[in-house]
VEXDREN-2710 file (C-alpha; in Angstrom, 1 decimal):
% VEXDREN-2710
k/r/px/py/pz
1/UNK/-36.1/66.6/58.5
2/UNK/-36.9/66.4/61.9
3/UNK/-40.2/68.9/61.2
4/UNK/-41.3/66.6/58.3
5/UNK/-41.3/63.6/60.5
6/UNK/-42.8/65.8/63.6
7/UNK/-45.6/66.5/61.1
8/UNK/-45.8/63.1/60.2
9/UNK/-46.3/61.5/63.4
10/UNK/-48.7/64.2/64.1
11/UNK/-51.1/63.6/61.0
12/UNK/-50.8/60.0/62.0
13/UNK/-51.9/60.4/65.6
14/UNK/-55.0/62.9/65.1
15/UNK/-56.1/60.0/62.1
16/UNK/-56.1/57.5/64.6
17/UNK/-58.2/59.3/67.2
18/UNK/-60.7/60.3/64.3
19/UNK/-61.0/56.3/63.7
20/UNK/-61.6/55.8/67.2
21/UNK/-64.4/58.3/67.8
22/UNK/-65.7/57.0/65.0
23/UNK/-66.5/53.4/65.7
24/UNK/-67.2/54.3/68.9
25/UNK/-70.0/56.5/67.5
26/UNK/-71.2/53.5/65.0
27/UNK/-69.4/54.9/62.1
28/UNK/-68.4/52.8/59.0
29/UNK/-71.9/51.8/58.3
30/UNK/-72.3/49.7/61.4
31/UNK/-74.4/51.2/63.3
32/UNK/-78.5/51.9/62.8
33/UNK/-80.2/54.4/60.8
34/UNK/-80.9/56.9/63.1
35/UNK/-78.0/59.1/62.5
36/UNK/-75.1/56.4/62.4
37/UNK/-75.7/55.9/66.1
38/UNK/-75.6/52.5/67.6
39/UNK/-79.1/51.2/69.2
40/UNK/-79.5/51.2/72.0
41/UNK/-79.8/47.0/73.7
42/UNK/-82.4/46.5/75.9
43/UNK/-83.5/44.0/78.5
44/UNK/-86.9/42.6/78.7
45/UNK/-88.2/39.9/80.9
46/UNK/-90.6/37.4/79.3
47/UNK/-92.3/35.7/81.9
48/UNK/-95.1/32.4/81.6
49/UNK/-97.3/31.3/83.5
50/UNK/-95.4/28.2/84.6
51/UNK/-92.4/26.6/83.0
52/UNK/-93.8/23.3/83.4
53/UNK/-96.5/23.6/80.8
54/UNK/-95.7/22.8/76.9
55/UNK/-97.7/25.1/75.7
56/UNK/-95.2/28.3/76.7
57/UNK/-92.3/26.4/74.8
58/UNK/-93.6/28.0/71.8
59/UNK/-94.1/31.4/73.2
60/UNK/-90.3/31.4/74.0
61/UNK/-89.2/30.5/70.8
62/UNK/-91.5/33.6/69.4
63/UNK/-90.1/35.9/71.8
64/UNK/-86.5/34.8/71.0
65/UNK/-87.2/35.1/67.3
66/UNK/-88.2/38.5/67.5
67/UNK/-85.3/39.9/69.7
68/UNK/-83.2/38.2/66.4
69/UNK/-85.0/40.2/64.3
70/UNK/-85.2/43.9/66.2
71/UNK/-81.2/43.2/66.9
72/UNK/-81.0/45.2/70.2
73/UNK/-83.1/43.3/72.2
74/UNK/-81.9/40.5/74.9
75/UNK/-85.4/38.4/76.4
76/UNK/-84.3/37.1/79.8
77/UNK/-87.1/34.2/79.7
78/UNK/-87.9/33.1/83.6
79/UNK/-91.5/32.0/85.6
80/UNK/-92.5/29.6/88.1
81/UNK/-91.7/25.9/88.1
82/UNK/-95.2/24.8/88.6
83/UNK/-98.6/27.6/88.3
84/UNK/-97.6/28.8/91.7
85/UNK/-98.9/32.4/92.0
86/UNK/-96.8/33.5/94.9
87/UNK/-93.5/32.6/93.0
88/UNK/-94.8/34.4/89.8
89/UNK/-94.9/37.8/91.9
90/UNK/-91.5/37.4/93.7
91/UNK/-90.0/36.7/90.2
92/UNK/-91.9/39.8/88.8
93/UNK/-91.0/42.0/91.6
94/UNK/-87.3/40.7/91.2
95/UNK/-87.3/42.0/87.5
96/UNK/-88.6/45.7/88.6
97/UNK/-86.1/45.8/91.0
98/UNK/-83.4/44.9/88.5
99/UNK/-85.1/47.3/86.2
100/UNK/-85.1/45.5/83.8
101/UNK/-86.2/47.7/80.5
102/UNK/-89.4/46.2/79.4
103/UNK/-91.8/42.9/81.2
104/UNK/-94.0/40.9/79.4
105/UNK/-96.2/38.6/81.5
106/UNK/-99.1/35.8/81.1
107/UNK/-100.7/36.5/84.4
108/UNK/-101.7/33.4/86.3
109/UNK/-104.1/35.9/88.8
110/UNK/-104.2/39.2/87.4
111/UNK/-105.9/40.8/90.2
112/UNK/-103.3/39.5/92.7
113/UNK/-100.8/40.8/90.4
114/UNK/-101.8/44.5/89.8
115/UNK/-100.1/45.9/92.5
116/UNK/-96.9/44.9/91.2
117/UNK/-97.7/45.8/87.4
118/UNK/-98.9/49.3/88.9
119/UNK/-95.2/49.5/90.2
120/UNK/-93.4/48.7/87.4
121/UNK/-95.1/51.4/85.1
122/UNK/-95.3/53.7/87.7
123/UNK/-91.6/53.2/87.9
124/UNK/-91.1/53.7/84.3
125/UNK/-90.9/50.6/83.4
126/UNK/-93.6/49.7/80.4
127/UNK/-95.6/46.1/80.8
128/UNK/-97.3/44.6/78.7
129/UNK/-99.6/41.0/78.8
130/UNK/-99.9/38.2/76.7
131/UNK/-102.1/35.0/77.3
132/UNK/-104.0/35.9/80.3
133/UNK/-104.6/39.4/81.4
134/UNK/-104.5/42.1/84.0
135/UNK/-107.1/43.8/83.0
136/UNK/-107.8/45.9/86.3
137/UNK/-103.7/46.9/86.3
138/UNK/-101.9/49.8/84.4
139/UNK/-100.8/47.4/81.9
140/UNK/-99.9/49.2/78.6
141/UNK/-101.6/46.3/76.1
142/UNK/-102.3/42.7/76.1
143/UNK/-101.9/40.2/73.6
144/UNK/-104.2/36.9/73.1
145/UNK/-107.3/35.6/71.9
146/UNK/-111.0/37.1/73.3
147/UNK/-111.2/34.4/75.7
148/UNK/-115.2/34.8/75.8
149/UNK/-115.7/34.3/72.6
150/UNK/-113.4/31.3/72.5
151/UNK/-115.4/29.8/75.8
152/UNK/-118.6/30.4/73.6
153/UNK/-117.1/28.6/70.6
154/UNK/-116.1/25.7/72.5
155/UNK/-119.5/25.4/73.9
156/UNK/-121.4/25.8/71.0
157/UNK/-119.1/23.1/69.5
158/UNK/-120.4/20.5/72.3
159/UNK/-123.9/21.4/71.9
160/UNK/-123.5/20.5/68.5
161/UNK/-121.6/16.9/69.3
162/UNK/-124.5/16.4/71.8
163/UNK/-127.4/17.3/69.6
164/UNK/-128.1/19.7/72.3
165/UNK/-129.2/17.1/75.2
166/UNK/-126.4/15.0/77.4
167/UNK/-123.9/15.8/79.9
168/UNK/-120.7/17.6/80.5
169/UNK/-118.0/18.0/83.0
170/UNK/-115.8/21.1/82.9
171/UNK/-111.9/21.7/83.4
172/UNK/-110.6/24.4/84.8
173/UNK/-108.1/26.5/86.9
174/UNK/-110.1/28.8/89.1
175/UNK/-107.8/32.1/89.5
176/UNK/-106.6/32.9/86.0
177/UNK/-108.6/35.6/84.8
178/UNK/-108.4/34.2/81.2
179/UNK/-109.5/30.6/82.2
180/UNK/-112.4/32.7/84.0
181/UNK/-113.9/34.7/81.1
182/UNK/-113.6/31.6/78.7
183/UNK/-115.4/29.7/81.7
184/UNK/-118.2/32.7/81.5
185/UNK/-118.8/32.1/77.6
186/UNK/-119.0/28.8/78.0
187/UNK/-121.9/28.4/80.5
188/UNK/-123.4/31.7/79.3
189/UNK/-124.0/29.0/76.0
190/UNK/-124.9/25.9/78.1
191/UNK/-127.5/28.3/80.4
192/UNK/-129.7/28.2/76.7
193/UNK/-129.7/24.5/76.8
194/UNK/-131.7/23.1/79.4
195/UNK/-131.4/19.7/78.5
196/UNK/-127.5/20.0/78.3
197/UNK/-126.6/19.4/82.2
198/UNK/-123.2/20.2/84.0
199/UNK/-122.2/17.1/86.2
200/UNK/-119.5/18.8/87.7
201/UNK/-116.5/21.2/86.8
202/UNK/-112.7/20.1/87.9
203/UNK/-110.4/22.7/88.9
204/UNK/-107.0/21.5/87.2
205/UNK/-104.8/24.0/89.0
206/UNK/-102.9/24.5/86.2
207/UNK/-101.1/21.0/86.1
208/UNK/-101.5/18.1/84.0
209/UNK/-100.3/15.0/85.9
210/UNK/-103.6/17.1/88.3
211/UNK/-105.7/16.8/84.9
212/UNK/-105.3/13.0/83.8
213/UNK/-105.9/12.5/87.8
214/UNK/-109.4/13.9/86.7
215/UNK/-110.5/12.7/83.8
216/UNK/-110.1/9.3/85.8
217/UNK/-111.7/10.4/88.2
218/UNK/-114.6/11.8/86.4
219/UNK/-115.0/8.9/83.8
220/UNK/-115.7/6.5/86.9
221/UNK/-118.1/8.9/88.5
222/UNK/-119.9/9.4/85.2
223/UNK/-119.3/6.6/82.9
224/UNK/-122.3/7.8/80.4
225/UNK/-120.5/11.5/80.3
226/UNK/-121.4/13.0/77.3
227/UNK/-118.7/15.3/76.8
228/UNK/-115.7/17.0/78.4
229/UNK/-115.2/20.8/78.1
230/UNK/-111.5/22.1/79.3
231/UNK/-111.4/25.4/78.8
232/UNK/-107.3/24.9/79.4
233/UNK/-105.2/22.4/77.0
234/UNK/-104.3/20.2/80.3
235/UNK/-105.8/16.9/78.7
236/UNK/-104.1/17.1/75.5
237/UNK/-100.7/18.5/76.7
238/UNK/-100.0/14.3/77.2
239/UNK/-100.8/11.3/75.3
240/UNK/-102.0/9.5/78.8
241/UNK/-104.9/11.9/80.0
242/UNK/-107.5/11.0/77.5
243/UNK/-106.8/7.1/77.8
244/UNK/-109.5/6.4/80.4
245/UNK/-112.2/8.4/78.3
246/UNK/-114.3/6.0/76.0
247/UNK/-115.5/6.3/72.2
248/UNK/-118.6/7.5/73.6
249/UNK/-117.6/10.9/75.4
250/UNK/-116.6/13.8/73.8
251/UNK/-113.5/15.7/74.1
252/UNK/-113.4/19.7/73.3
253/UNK/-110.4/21.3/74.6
254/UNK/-108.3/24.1/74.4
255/UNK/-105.1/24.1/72.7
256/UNK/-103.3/23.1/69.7
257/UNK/-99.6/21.8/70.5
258/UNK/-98.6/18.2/70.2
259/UNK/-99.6/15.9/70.7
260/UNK/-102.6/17.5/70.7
261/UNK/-103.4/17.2/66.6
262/UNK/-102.6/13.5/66.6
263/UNK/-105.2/12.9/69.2
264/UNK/-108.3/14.4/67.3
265/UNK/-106.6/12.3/64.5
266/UNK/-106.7/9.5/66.5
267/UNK/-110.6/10.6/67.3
268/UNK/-109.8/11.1/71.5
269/UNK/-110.4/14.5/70.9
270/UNK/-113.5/16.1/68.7
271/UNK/-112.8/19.7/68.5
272/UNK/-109.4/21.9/69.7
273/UNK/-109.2/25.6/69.7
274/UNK/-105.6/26.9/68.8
275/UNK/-104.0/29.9/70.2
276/UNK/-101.2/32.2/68.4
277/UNK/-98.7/30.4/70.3
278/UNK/-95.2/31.9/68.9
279/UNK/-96.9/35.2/68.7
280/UNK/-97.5/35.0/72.0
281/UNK/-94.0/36.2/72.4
282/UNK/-93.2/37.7/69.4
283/UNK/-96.1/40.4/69.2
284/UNK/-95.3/41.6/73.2
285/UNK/-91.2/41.6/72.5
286/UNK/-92.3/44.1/69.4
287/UNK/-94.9/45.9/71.8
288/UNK/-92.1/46.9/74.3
289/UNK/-89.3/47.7/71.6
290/UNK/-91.9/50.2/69.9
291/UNK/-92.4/51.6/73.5
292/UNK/-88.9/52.0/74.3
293/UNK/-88.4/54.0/70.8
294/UNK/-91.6/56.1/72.0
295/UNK/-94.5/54.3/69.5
296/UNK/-97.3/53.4/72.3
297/UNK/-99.6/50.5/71.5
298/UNK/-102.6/51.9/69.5
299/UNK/-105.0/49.2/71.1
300/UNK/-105.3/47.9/74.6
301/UNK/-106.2/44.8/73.9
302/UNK/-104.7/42.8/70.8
303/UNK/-107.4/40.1/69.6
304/UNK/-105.1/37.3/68.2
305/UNK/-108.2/35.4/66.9
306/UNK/-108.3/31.3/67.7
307/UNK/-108.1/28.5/65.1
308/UNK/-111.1/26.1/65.4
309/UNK/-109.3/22.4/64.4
310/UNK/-111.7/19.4/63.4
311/UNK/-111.1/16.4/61.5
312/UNK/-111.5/18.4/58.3
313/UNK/-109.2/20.7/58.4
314/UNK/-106.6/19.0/61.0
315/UNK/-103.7/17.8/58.2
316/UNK/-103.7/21.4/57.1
317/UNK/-103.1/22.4/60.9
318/UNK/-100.5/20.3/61.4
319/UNK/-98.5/21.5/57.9
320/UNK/-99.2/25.5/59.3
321/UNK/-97.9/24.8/62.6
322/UNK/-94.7/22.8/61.8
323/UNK/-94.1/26.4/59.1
324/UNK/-94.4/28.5/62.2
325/UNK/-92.0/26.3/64.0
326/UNK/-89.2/26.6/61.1
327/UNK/-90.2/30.6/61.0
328/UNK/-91.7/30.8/57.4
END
């Protein structure tokens, strides 16, 4: 009797240790399909611009969604307060010291931050860009719309409203290499319509209470303005910015986010030009986990394509948008 229940205890014991090993190796159909193993989790930092700006709401909720979705992912979302470029470095130099697994940044100056990027990859750790570029860095991919081609668009949109003769002020922030190439394709339009003149260009420095500040500004200096070209979404990030502007002047802006649609309803602004907002984060969160399982981007630049919104077409905008926002 006492060898049965030996044996017994034995069979028992080596079972239990079989269990173990096996949910510690993912067994029982819980773990991914490479092999039964668990994935592995990784850590990438998300970082904006500037926490202060509206528009990057959006991109975190993208970036968020797709970690959902991939399963093993963890986005630690973090960026300056304000467009301060010295605070965007420290916090993306605090991330490649914590090495973290994966950085996704919308560059406020992408020359001043190269060094850094250079160090992270370097390091081993894969970056990618989204919004506003690095172009000059070691930057694996960047994600966001050909911001040349969306400066001409916009341009070509206020020669229209003008009839090609008039005036125009121009907002922007001077630094951002994104802000800078759509500022290129938007004179590089103007330059072929002499009787189009610039008054003056603002630089917004990337903050909106700034922006309103402005347009006031600029509607008492030129009260016969013919149109407004902000190559940013600063004036339609608020309700308040456009109040000063009368019937008469113009608005084309960047950007799409409320309450930027009710405003061209309203008729404050004639023309926006929308960016892929969630996809901001979603498509760089999907760069770096196809990285990480050894799929490198086959681009280096993503074109996301811009969404040209007019009084036509706005209603449908609006419907699109608030489906991306539920995730359909």
């Amino acid at each position: 009797m006492t060898t049965v229940a030996t044996t017994k205890r034995l069979v028992i014991a080596i079972a239990a240790i079989v269990i173990g090993v096996s949910a510690a190796c993912g067994g029982g159909g819980g773990g991914s399909s490479t092999g039964g193993t668990a994935a592995k989790k990784y850590r990438f930092a998300v970082i904006p611009k500037a926490l202060d700006l509206p528009v990057f709401d959006y991109a975190r909720k993208g970036a968020e969604r797709a970690a959902r979705e991939l399963g093993n992912v963890e986005v630690i979302w973090r960026g300056p307060e304000t467009g301060d470029q010295l605070k965007q470095k420290e916090i993306l130099e605090t991330f490649i010291t914590q090495r973290v697994d994966g950085i996704a940044i919308s560059c406020l100056n992408g020359d001043f931050l190269t060094e850094a990027i250079n160090r992270a990859v370097d390091s081993g750790i894969p970056v990618v860009t989204w919004d506003a570029d690095a172009p000059n860095s070691k930057r694996l991919a960047f994600y966001g719309v050909d911001d040349k081609t969306g400066g001409r668009i916009m341009a070509e949109e206020a020669v229209k409203l003008l009839g090609g003769k008039g005036t125009v002020a121009l907002m922007t922030s001077i630094g951002a290499t994104n802000l800078t190439r759509r500022m290129d394709g938007v004179l590089e339009v103007l330059a072929k319509h002499p009787d189009i003149k610039i008054v003056e260009t603002f630089d917004v420095k990337e903050d909106t209470v700034k922006a309103a500040e402005l347009i006031a500004t600029g509607t008492n200096r030129y009260p016969n303005l013919g149109a407004w070209i902000s190559v940013g979404g600063w004036p339609v990030f608020t309700r308040n910015a456009l109040v000063p502007v009368p019937k008469t002047t113009h608005v084309v802006s960047f950007d799409t986010i409320p309450p930027a649609p009710q405003l061209l309803k309203e008729g404050k602004v004639a023309i926006l030009i929308g960016q892929k907002y969630f996809g901001w984060g979603i498509e760089p969160v999907k760069m770096l986990a196809d990285i990480k399982a050894g799929k490198m981007p086959t681009q280096k630049i993503v074109d996301s394509g811009v969404d040209i919104v007019r009084q036509d077409n706005v209603d449908a905008y609006i419907d699109r948008f608030r489906k991306l926002e539920e995730g359909k």
